[in-house]
C-alpha positions as CSV (number, residue, x, y, z in Angstrom):
1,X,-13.0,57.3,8.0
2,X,-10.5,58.7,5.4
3,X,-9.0,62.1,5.6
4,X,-8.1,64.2,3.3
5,X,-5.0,65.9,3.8
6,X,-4.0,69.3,1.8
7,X,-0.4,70.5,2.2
8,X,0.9,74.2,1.2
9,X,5.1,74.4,2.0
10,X,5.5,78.0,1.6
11,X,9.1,80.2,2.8
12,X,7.3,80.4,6.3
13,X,6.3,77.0,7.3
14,X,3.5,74.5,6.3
15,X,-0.2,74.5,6.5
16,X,-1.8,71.4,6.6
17,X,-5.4,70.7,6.6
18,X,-8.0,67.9,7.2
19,X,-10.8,69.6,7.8
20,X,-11.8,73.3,8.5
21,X,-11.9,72.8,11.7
22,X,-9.2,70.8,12.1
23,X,-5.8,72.6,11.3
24,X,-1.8,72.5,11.9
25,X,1.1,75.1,11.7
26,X,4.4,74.2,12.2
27,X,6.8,77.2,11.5
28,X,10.7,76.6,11.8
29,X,12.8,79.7,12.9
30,X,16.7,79.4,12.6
31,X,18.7,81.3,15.4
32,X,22.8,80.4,15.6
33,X,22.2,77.0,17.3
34,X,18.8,77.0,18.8
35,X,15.6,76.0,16.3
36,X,12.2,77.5,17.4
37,X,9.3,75.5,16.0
38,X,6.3,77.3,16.6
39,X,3.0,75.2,16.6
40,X,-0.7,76.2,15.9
41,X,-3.6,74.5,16.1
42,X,-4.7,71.0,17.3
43,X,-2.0,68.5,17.9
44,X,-4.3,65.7,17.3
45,X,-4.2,62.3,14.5
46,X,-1.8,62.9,11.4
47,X,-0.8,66.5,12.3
48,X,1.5,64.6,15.5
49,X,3.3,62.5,12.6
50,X,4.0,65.5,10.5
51,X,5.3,67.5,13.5
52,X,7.6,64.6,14.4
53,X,9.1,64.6,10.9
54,X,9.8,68.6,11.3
55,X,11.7,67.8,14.2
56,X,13.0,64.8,13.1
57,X,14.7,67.2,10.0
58,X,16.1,69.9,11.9
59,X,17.7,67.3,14.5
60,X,19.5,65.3,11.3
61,X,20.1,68.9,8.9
62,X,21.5,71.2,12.0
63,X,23.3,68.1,15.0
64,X,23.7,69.6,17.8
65,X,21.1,71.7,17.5
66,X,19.0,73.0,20.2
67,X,15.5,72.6,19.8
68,X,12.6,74.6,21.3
69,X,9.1,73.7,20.5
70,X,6.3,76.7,21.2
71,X,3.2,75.2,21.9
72,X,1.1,78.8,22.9
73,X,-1.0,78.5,20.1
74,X,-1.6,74.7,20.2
75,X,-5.5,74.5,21.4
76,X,-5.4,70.8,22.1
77,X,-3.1,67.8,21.9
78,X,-4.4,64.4,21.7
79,X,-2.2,61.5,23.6
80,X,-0.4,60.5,20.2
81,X,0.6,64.2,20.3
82,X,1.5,64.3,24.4
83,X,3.5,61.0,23.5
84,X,5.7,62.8,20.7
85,X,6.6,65.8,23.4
86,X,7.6,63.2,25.7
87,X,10.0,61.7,23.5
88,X,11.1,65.6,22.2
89,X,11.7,66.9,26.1
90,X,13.3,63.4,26.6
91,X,15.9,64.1,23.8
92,X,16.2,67.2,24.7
93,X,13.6,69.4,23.4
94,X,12.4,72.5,25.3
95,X,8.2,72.3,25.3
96,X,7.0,76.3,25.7
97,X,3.5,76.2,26.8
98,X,1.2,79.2,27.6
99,X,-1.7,79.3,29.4
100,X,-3.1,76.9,31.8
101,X,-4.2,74.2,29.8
102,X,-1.1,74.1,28.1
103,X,1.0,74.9,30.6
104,X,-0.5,71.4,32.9
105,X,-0.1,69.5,29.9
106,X,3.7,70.7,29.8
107,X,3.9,69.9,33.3
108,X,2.7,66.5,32.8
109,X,5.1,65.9,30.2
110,X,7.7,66.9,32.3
111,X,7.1,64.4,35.0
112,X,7.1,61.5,32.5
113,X,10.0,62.3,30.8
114,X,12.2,62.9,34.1
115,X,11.4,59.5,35.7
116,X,14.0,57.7,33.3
């Protein structure tokens, strides 16, 4: 199954959209030396690559850059997308989570990325 992928850049972060159902935010906010990138929507299939190339930007355009990743409005992540935050926290990412579901999926990540 192909999907369709529409993409709108605008001054506050991209859209990007499969489906109705299935939709991702990534916003970027600048601050000194940390970079927030707030994430809404569902983690899941080509939405983990595109949020692994926003990161992958600010690391190369701002070194050494702090990065925080808010996941409170991410409704699910798919294990593509829990594999991505593992390698983030591991290079020093900071995963927010909020709420339970996201907040044990956070914890799990944790755990993986401390045994190395």
């Amino acid at each position: 199954m192909a999907v369709q992928l529409h993409i709108q850049i605008n001054d506050v972060g991209i859209n990007l959209k499969a489906r109705q159902d299935e939709v991702l935010r990534i916003d970027s906010l600048n601050e000194n030396e940390l970079t927030t990138l707030r994430v809404e929507g569902k983690l899941i299939g080509p939405w983990v690559k595109e949020l692994e190339q926003c990161w992958q930007r600010v690391v190369a355009e701002r070194p050494p850059q702090r990065v925080r990743i808010n996941l409170s409005a991410v409704g699910f992540i798919d294990s593509q997308g829990k594999q991505l935050l593992c390698r983030m926290r591991k290079q020093g990412a900071v995963l927010v989570p909020s709420g339970c579901f996201m907040k044990s999926i956070v914890d799990e990540i944790e755990r993986e990325a401390s045994k190395e």
